[in-house]
N, C-alpha and C positions, 0 to 999 in steps of 0.2 A: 504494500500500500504506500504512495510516494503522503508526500505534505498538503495539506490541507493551502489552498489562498483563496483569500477573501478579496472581494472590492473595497474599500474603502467605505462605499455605503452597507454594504451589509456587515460590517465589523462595527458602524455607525448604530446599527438596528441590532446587533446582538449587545450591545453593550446597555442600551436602552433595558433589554430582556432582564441582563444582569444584575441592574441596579436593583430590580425588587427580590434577588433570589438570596436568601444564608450560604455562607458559606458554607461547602458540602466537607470540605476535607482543611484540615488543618494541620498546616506543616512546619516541625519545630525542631530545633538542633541537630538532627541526623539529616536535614534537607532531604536532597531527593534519594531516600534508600531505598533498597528494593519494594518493599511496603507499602510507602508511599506512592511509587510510580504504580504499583499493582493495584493499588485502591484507588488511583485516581482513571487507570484504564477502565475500570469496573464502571464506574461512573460514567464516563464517556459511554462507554456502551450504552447505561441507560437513558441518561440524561440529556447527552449530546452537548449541554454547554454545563459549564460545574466552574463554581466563584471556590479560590484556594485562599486561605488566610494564612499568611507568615507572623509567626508566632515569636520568633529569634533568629533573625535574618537582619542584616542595614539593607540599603541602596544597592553597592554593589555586588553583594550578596546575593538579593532578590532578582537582579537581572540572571546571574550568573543560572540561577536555577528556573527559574522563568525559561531560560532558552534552553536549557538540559530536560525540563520536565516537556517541552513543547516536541521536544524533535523524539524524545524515547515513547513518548504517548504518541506518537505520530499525530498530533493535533496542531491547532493553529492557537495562537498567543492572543486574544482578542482586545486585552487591552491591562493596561495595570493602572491602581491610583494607590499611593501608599503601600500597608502590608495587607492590600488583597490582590488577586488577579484572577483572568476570566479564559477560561479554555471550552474550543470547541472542538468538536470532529462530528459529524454527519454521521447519523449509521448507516449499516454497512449496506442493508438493503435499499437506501436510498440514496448511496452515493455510487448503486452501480443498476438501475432500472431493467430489467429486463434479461439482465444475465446471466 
């Protein structure tokens, strides 16, 4: 499965979605461990978009796993403000129609 890209507007219109969902997964001093990557594909699966709250992470901490957690969940980064961020991926039956 390659990487998830977005337009601009519909990273526009997930982020919207975002704003009113809890945090699904919360992520704290072992950053991205197997656990957490594995909890957060779970989610993906279900969810298709999933708000992560960093717990004990700075700045460049948060980006560093932000891009690690996006490319191992084979998902797209939708947007960060502070200690949360917003990941999507499409399931898998609608990201491949008829196949």
């Amino acid at each position: 499965m390659s990487a998830v890209s977005l337009t601009g507007a519909e990273k526009s219109r997930l982020r919207g979605r975002g704003q009113t969902l809890e945090a699904s997964l919360k992520v704290g001093r072992e950053g991205a461990s197997p656990s957490v990557v594995s909890s957060l594909r779970a989610l993906l699966a279900a969810q298709e978009l999933v708000k992560v709250r960093y717990t004990a992470a700075d700045r460049d901490e948060r980006e560093t796993l932000n891009a690690r957690l996006a490319e191992t969940t084979e998902s797209c980064l939708v947007g960060a403000v502070g200690g949360t961020a917003l990941f999507f991926r499409p399931r898998a039956a609608e990201a491949a129609p008829g196949a």
